[in-house]
SEDRENMAR-213684 format. One line per 10 residues: number of its first residue (from 1); their letters; for each residue x, z, y of C-alpha. Coordinates in steps of 0.05 Angstrom, whole numbers, plus 5000, padded with zeros to 4 digits. Each point is the difference from the previous one (the first is absolute). Layout:
<atoms>
NUM) a) X,Z,Y  ...
</atoms>
This chain:
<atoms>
1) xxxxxxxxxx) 5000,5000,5000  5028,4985,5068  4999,5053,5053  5020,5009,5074  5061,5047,5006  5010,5058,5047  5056,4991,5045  5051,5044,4984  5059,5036,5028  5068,4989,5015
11) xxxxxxxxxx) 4992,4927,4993  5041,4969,5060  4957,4956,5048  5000,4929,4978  5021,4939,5053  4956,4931,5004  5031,4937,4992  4962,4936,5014  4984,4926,4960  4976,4944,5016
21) xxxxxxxxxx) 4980,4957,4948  5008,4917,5004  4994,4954,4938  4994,4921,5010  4996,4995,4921  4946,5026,4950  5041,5058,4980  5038,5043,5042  5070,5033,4987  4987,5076,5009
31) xxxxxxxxxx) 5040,5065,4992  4969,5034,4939  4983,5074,5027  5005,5053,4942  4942,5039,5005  4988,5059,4968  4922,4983,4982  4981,5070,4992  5022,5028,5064  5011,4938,5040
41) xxxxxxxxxx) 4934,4966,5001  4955,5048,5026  5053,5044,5049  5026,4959,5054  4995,5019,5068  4976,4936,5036  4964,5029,5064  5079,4979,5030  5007,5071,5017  5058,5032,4958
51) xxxxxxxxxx) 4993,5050,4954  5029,5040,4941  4980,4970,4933  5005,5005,4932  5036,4935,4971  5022,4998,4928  5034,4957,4962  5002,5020,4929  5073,5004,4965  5042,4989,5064
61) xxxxxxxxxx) 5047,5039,5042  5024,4994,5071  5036,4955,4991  4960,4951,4958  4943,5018,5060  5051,4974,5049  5021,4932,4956  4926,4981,5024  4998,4994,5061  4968,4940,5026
71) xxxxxxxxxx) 4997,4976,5078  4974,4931,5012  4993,4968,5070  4984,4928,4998  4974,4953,5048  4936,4963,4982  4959,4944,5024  4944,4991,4941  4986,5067,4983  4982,5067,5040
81) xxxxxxxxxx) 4974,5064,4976  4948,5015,5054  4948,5022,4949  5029,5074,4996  4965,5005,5065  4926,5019,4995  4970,4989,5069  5048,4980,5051  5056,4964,4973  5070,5005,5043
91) xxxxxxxxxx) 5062,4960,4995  5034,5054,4978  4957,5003,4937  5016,4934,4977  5055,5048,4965  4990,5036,4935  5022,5066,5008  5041,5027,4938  5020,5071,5006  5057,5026,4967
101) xxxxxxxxxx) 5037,5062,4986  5054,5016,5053  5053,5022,4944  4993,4932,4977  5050,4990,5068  5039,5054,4980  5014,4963,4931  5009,4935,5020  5011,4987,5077  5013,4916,4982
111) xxxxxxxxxx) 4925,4967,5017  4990,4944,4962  4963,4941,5030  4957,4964,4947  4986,4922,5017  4920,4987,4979  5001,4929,4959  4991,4989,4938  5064,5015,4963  5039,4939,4968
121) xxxxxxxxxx) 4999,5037,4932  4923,4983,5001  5004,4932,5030  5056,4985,4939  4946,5025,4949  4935,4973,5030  5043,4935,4997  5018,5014,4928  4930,5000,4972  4981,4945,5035
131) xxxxxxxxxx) 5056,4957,4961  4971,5033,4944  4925,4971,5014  5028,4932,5023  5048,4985,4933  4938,5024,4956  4986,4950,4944  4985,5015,4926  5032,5075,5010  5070,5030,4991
141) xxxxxxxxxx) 4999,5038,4948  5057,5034,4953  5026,4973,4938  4982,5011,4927  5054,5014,4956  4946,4994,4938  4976,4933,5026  5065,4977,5013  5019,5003,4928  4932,4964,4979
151) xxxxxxxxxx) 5024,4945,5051  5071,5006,4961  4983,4996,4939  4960,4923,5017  5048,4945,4963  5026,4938,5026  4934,4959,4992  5041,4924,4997  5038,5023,4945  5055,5036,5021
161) xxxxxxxxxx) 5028,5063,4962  4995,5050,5062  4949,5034,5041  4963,4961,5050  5010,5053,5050  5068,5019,5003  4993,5038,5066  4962,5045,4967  5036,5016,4943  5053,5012,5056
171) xxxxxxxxxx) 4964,5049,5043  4986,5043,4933  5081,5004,4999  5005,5017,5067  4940,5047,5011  5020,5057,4935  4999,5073,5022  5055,5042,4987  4962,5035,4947  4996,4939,4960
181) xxxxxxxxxx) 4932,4983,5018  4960,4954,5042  4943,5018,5050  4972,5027,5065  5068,5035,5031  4953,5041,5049  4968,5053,4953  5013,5014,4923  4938,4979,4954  5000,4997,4930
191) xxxxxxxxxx) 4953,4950,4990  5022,4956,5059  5079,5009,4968  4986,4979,4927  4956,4944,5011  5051,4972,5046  5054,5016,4959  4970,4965,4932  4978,4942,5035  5079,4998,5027
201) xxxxxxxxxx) 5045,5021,4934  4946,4942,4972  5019,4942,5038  5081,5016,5001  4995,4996,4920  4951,4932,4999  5064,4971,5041  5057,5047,4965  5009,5014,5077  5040,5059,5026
211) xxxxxxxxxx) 5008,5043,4926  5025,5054,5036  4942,5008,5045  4947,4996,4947  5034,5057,4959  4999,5036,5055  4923,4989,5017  4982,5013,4922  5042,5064,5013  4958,5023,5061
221) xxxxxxxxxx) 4935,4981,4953  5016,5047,4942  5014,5062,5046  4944,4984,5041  4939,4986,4952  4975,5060,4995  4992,5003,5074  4935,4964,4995  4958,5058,4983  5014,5044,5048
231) xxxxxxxxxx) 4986,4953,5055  4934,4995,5035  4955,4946,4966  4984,4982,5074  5077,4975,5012  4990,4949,4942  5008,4932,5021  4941,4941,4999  5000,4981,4934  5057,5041,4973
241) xxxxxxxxxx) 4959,5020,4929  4996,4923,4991  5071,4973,5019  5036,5057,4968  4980,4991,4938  5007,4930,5008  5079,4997,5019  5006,5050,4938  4983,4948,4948  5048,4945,5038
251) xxxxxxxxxx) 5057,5070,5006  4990,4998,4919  5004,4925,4988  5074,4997,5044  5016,5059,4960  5011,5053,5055  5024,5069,4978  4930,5038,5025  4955,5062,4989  4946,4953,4981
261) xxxxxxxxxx) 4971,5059,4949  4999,5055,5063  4943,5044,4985  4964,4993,5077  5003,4916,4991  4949,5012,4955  4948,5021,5054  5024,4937,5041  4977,4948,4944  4931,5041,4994
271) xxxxxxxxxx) 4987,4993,5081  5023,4922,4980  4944,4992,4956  4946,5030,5036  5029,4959,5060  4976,4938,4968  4945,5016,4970  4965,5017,5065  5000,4926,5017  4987,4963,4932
281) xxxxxxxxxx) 5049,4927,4992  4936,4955,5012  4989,5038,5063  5073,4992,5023  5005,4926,4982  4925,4988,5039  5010,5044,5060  5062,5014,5040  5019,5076,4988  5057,5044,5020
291) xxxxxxxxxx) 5034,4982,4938  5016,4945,5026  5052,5027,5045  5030,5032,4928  4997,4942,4951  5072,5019,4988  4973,5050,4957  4948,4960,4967  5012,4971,4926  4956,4939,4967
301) xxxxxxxxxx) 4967,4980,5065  4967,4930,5012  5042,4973,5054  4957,4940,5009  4940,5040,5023  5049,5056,5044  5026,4946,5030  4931,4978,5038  5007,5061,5043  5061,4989,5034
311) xxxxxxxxxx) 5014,5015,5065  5006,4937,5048  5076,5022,5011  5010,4991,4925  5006,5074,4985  4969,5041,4948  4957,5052,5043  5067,4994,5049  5038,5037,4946  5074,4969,4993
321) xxxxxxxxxx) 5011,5034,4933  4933,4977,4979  5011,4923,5026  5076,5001,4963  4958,5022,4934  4954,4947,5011  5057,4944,5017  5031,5016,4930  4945,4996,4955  4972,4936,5037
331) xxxxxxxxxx) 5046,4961,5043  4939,4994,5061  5043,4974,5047  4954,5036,5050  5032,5063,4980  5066,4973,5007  5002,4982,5071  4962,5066,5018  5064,5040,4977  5046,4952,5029
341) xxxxxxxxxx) 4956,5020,5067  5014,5073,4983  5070,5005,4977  5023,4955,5062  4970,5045,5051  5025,5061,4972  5065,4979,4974  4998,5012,4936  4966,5064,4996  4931,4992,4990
351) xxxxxxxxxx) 4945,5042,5021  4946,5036,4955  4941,4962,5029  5000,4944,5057  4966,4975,5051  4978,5070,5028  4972,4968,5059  4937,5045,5013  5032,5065,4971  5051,4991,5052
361) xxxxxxxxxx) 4952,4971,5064  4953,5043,4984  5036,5071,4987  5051,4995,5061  4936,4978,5045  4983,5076,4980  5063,5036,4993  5007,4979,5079  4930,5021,5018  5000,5062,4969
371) xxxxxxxxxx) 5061,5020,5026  4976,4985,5067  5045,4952,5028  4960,4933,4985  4982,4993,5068  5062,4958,5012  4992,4958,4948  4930,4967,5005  5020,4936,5002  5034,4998,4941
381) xxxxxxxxxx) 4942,5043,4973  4943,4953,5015  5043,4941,4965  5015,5051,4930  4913,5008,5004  4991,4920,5011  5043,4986,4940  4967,5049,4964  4923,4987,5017  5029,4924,4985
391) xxxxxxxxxx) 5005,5014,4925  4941,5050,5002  4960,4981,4931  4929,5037,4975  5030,5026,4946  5058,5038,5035  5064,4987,5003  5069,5024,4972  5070,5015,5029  5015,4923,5002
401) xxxxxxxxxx) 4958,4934,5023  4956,4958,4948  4993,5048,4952  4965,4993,4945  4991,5081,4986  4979,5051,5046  5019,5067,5008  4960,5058,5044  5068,5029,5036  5006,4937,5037
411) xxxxxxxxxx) 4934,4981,5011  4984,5062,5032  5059,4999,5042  4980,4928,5026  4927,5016,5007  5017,5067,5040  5053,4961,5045  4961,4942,5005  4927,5036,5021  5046,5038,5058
421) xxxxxxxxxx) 5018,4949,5025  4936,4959,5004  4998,4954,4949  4937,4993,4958  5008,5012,4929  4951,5029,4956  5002,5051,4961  4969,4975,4942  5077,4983,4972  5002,5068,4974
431) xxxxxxxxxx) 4948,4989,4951  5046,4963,4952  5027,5065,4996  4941,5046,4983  4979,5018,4924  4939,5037,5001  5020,5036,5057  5066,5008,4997  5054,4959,5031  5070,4982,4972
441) xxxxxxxxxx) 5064,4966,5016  4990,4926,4952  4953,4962,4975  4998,5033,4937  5032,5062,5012  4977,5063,4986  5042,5040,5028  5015,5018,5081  5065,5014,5037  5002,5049,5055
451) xxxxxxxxxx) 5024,4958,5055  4949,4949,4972  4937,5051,5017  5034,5025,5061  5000,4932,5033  4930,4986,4974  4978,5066,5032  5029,4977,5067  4960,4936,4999  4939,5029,4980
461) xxxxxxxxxx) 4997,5040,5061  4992,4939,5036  4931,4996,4984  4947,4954,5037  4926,5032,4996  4971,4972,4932  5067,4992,4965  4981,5035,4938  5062,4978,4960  5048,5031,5045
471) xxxxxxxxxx) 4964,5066,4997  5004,5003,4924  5077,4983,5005  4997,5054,5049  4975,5048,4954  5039,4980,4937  5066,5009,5041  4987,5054,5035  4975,5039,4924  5062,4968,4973
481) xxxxxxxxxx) 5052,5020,5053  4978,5070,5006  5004,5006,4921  5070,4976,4994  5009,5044,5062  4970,5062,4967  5044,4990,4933  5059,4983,5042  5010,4927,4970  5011,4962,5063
491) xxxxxxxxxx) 5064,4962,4971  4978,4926,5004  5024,4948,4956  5017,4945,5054  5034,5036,5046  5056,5059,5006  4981,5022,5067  5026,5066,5050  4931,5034,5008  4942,4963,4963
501) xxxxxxxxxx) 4959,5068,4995  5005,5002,5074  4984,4936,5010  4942,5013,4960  4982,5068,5015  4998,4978,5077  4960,4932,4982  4950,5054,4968  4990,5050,5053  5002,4958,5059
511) xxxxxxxxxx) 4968,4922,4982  4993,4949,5038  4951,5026,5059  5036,5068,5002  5075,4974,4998  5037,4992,5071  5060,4956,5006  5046,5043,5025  4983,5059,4944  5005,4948,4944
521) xxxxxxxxxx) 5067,4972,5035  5036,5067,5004  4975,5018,4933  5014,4932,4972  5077,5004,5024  5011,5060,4958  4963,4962,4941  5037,4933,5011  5065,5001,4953  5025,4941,5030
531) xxxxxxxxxx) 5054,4960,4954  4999,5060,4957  4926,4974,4978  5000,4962,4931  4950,4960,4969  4991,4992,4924  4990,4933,4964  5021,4984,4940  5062,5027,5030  5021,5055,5059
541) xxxxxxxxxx) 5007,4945,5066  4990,5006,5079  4974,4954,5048  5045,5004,5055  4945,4976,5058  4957,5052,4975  5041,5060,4995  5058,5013,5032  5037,5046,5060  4987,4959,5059
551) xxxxxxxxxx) 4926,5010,4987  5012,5072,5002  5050,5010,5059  4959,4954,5043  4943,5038,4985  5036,5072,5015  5028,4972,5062  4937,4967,5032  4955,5070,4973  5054,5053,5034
561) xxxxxxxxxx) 5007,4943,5060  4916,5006,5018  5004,5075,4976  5044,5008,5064  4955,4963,5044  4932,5044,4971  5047,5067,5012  5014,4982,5065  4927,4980,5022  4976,5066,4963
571) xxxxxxxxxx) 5046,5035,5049  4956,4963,5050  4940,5013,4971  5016,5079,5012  5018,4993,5061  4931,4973,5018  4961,5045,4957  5026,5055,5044  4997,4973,5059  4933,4975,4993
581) xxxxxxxxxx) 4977,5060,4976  4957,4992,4933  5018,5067,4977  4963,5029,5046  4943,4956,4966  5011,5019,4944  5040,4946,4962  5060,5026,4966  5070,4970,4999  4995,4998,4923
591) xxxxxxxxxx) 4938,4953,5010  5041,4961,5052  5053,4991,4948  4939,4969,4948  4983,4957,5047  5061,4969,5021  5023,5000,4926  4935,4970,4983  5016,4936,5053  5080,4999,4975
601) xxxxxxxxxx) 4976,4993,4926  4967,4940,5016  5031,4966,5059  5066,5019,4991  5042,4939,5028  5048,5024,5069  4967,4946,5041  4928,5014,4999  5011,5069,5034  4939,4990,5040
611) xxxxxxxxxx) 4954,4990,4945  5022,5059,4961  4988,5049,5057  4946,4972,5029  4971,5013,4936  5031,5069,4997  4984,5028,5069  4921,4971,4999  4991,5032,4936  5024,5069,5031
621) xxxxxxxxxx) 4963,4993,5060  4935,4978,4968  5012,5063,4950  5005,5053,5060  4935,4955,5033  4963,5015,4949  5011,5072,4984  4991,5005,5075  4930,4981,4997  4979,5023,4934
631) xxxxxxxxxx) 5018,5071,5036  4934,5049,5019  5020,4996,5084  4980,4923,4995  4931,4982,5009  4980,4936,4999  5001,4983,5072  5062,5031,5002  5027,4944,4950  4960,4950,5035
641) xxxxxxxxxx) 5034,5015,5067  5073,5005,4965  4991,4928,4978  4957,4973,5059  5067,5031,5038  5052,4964,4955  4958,4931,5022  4998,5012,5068  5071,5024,4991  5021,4922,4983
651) xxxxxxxxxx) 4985,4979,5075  5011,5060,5044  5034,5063,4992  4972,5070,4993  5028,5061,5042  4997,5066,4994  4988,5058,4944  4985,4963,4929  4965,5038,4939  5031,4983,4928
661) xxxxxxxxxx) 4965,4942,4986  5026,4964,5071  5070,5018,4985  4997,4970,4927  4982,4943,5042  5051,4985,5042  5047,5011,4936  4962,4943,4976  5014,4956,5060  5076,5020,4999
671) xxxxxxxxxx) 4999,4982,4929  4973,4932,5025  5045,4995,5063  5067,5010,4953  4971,4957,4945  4997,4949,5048  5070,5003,5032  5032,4999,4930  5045,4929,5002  4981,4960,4944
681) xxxxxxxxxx) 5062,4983,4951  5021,4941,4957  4946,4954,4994  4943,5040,5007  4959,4983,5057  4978,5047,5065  4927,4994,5020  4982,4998,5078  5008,5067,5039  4930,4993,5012
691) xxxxxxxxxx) 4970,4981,4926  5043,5050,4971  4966,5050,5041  4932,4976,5007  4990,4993,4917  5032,5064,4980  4962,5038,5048  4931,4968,4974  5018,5016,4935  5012,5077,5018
701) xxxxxxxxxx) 4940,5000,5044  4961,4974,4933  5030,5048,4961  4981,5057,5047  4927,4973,5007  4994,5010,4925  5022,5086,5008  4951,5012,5054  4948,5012,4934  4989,5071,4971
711) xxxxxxxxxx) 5050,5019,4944  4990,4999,4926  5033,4973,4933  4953,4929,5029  5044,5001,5059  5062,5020,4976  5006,4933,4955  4979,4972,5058  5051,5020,5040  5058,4995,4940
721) xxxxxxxxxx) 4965,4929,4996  5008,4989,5074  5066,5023,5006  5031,4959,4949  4968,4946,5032  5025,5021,5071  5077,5003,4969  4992,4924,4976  4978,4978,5061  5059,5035,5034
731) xxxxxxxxxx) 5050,4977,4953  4976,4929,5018  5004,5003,5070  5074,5031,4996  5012,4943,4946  4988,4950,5066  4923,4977,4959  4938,5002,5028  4932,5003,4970  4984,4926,4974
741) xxxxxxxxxx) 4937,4961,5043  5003,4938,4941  4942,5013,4961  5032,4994,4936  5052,5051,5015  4951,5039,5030  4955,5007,4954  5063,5021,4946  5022,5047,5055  4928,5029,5004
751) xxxxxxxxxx) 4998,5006,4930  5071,5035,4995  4973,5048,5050  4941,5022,4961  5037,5008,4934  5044,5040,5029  4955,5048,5045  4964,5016,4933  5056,4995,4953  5035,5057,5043
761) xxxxxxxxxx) 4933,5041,5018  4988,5006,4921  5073,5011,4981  4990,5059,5044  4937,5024,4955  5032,4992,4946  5052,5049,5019  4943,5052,5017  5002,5043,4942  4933,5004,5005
771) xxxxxxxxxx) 4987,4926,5002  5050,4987,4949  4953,4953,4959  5002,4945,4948  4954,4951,5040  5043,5011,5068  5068,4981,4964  4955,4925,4974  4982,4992,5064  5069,5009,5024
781) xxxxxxxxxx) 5044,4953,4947  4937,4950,5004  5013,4994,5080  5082,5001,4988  4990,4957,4956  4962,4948,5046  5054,5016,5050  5053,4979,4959  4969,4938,4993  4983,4985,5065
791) xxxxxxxxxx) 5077,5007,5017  5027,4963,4950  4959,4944,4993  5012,4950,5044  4948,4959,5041  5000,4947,5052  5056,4983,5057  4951,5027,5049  4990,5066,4953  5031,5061,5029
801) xxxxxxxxxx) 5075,5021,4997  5042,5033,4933  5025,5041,5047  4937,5030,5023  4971,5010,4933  5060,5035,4977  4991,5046,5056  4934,5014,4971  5029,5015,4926  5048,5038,5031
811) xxxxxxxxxx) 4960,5054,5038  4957,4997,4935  5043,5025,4960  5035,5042,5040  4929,5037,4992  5007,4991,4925  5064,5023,4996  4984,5068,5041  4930,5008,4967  5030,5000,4927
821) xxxxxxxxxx) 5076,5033,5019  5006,5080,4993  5028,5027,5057  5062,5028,4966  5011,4921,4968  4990,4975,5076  5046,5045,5028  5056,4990,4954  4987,4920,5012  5004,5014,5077
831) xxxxxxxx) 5065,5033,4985  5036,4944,4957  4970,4938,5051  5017,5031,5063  5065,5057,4991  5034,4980,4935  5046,4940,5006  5011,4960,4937
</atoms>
């Protein structure tokens, strides 16, 4: 729980420094202030009057304290912090005023003058991942030591008495760990090691290549057999109980010195047969399957009929080990040049499954969304979502182009991606992957994976009124993900990831309508393993444009680099609280904090300042408004004449003694006045003086009208309803957007509006606990629901802006997100967004 501290004694008096803020660039280069977030955010003096506080800084000594001292003085012409002023804004005041401990002198006398741009560490890796986006093709992707050998062991098809491939056979003699075996060198796995290393000791001994080598990976295999059982069956590769078994019986034929009697291999050929008996030969020759991405593993097939599904690249399901099985038992000359394709590109080594087109389009789209630093890539962005709504199919699609089987990981990823950004797919594509009501990962399948259901539970909460599909895959994941979460069995068997229980646990708690982007960003960047991430096919590989440490450090430095900018506007936003007096009015500093906390979660980006504290500062205001008049001493001509005053206010001024209500009001029109004089920044447009002023003061008086009513839970809604309302409309005037007059926009806009007003009034009954009903929360996800589509859909040229309907969503869920959050949760979010660098 966060409290106010006393001041204490003996603390020295603290010295002010001043910054000016200046950015021509999205992001802005800021000194990172360590904050203590328990005594820090609710204790500094910002009246400008100095004064003995208590400032703590967990872990540090003096001279640690003194290490931090920050003084920044920096000349601006785009940017000027005159909203820390509530009525009567100065030119002094276009300074933030940080105050500092004096000793911090004492400890380091050197000031150190901080230049605001963006720092060329960013501009270096925001130029990186664009490279990235722009050399995209089929996907980079590691190299399979196991497929390799398949791609080895293919003979000299013209006659000659060697391997086709030689560069492969080569890369297996260059690539041998120094424990003899072969196989992902990031992370030890048993199952990943001896598949490899079979597939490897194999192929030396069909060429009598490298003796010395092979003995040594027939070595590693007999000490390391046994290893099999007491590794996770979720760390066993795609297909490994079908392939092992496989490379066994060709081990025996070349006469290889192995345990082929070991007690455990036993289990391996049991899982083999059960493995094809869930999808009978007839079935497999008739309809493509997953086994067709293992046919290296697959005795007495009919090659004539397998061959009618292959892929238009020539490939076998994409599967190089697969295609090289295929090439030798047929010749299909299709096959061949598919591997020549392969082993060219990738020199030799090949990988365990290619193209991976939509796997990596698709999953780096929402790596850099999630960790919050897609804004800066949306070009590159919208082109990954055309290529991929390009190849969109009915039946789903799979991790590369023309598939001919479908798989629910990918298609849920693509129909999640897709729907946010506005593209109109149905969601009828998840019924190929329902069985009397439950959903599963192939055609065929009947079992799930956990990433599988955790991406399907993502979509699903993307739901359009009347979607009934997505609500049972709703259900099913949810029941399924909280099972494997109750029996602590979140390992998934596609991926070896840093924190998929917190991924999962947070995807839970907080879904779609309750999750804000800078709360799933900071939590995300703890989750996020970067390059250390692995992903299982029928080997251990990584996809380098999906996971990897320039991801992660762009994402740490853009999160502490806006976390400065919210610290040092939260200073402001003190400042103005005191000066402006709510306490008296009963609005706490703690609910001061919530509110700007509320605005930072959402619209979090250092150049939309003006947005985030208009919304801030209106919601305090209207909060202290309306406990003002909900109080006994106002009547209702007493309100009447408050708000009559606050009219007349807007074209001459008042004089003399003011009640409560009057003073509230001429916070309001300070609020408006420094609203106004905020410089725009980037390219974000600046309304008129005049409009500015004129439409946010008809939407307070509006919202004022509405409290003049008797109180009661009818009104409260109301005024929750109201107020929600009110923000949006200020958050679009300080975004430079005015109301739309088209009638198509308009009538959007008016419907926006009323969603909104009733989505928010009966979040708020919801909350009642004595209103806390089953028909309330229908009417609630029915009316988010119709929100949702409403902003994501998109309608004519003339229809009204994304923008503007996100700021709808936005201040939506922001309700959802405080209606459904325990206060202990929300302050511990508050903390990590706003006081704990990453």
């Amino acid at each position: 729980m966060l409290s106010v501290a006393t001041p204490g004694a003996g603390i020295r008096p603290i010295r002010r420094c001043s910054i000016l803020l200046c950015s021509d660039f999205p992001v802005t280069s800021l000194p990172l202030f360590r904050l203590s977030p328990l005594s820090f955010i609710l204790n500094r003096g910002c009246s400008g009057k100095k004064k003995d506080m208590p400032i703590s800084y967990p872990g540090e000594g003096k001279a640690e304290v003194g290490r931090r001292r920050r003084i920044a003085d920096v000349t601006v012409t785009t940017f000027a912090w005159r909203e820390n002023s509530s009525i009567k804004p100065s030119t002094q005041e276009c300074n933030v005023e940080v105050e500092w401990p004096s000793r911090i002198s004492e400890a380091d006398q050197e000031e150190t003058i901080i230049n605001l741009t963006v720092e060329s560490g960013i501009r270096r890796m925001i130029e990186e991942v664009k490279e990235m986006f722009l050399s995209m093709g089929d996907g980079e992707i590691t190299s399979s030591a196991y497929d390799t050998a398949w791609v080895a062991m293919v003979p000299d098809l013209t006659g000659g008495c060697g391997p086709r491939f030689p560069s492969c056979l080569q890369w297996i003699v260059d690539n041998q760990h120094g424990d003899g075996s072969w196989g992902y060198g990031g992370l030890f796995s048993a199952h990943d090691r001896i598949i490899n290393t079979l597939a490897c000791v194999v192929a030396l001994r069909s060429w009598s290549a490298s003796p010395e080598q092979c003995e040594k990976g027939i070595l590693f295999l007999k000490e390391n057999m046994r290893r099999l059982a007491e590794e996770d069956e979720e760390l066993m590769p795609i297909g490994f109980e079908v392939a092992l078994p496989s490379l066994l019986d060709i081990a025996e034929r070349l006469g290889l010195d192995l345990p082929y009697d070991y007690p455990d291999l036993e289990d391996i050929y049991a899982k083999r047969e059960i493995k094809l008996k869930e999808i009978p030969r007839d079935v497999m020759h008739h309809v493509p399957t997953t086994l067709l991405h293992s046919l290296e593993g697959m005795p007495d097939v009919e090659w004539d009929k397998l061959l009618r599904h292959q892929n238009l690249d020539g490939s076998l399901l994409f599967s190089p080990s697969s295609t090289a099985y295929a090439l030798m038992q047929t010749g299909n000359q299709n096959c061949l040049l598919y591997l020549h394709k392969v082993v060219d590109k990738f020199r030799g080594g090949v990988p365990n499954v290619y193209p991976v087109d939509f796997f990596e389009h698709l999953w780096a789209v929402d790596k850099l969304q999630r960790l919050g630093i897609s804004r800066y890539f949306e070009p590159e962005i919208k082109q990954c979502m055309e290529y991929v709504f390009k190849y969109w199919t009915e039946y789903g699609i799979c991790w590369a182009r023309n598939s001919l089987v479908q798989d629910i990981d990918d298609t849920a990823m693509g129909f999640r991606l897709l729907r946010l950004h506005g593209y109109g797919v149905s969601p009828d594509v998840f019924r190929n992957f329902e069985r009397e009501g439950e959903f599963f990962g192939f055609v065929g399948q009947l079992n799930q994976a956990v990433t599988g259901m955790y991406n399907l539970n993502r979509a699903s909460r993307l739901v359009f009124p009347g979607e009934e599909i997505l609500q049972r895959a709703k259900d099913f994941s949810c029941r399924f993900l909280r099972e494997k979460q109750a029996s602590n069995q979140l390992l998934d068997k596609w991926v070896i990831a840093k924190d998929i229980s917190g991924e999962i646990a947070y995807a839970l708690e907080f879904p779609f309508y309750a999750s804000l982007p800078r709360i799933e960003t900071r939590l995300y960047i703890e989750q996020y393993g970067g390059a250390d991430d692995v992903w299982i096919g029928k080997t251990l590989y990584r996809m380098p444009y999906v996971n990897n440490q320039v991801y992660l450090d762009l994402a740490k430095a853009d999160f502490n680099q806006c976390q400065a900018v919210h610290q040092l506007e939260w200073l402001g936003m003190q400042r103005w609280y005191k000066e402006s007096g709510l306490e008296v009015h009963k609005v706490t500093l703690k609910t001061a904090l919530r509110a700007y906390f509320l605005a930072a979660a959402v619209i979090f980006e250092p150049d939309r300042s003006a947005e985030r504290l208009g919304w801030a500062k209106s919601a305090l205001l209207a909060e202290a408004i309306a406990m003002c008049f909900q109080s006994e001493c106002y009547t209702k001509e007493t309100k009447f004449t408050a708000v009559n005053g606050f009219r007349v206010n807007g074209q001459q001024p008042r004089w003399g003694w003011k009640r409560t209500g009057e003073e509230l009001m001429d916070l309001v029109d300070g609020l408006i006045d420094a609203l106004e004089a905020m410089p725009s920044r980037g390219q974000r447009p600046k309304l008129p003086a005049k409009t500015f002023r004129q439409n946010l003061r008809c939407a307070w008086e509006e919202w004022l009208t509405g409290l003049k009513e008797e109180a009661g839970d009818a009104q409260q809604c109301y005024k929750e309803g109201e107020t929600a309302l009110l923000l949006t409309r200020a958050v679009e005037l300080c975004a430079g957007r005015t109301e739309p007059v088209h009638d198509t926009a308009r009538q959007e806009y008016i419907h926006l509006a009323h969603l909104i007003t009733s989505v928010c009034g009966r979040l708020h009954l919801r909350a009642s606990k004595d209103n806390n009903n089953g028909s309330s929360r229908e009417d609630v996800e029915s009316q988010m629901q119709e929100l949702v589509k409403s902003v994501c859909q998109r309608h004519s040229p003339n229809g009204l802006d994304d923008q503007t309907k996100q700021t709808f969503l936005a201040i939506a869920k922001s309700r959802y997100y405080t209606a459904c959050c325990p206060s202990a949760v929300l302050d511990k979010h508050i903390a990590k967004v706003l006081f704990e660098p990453v």
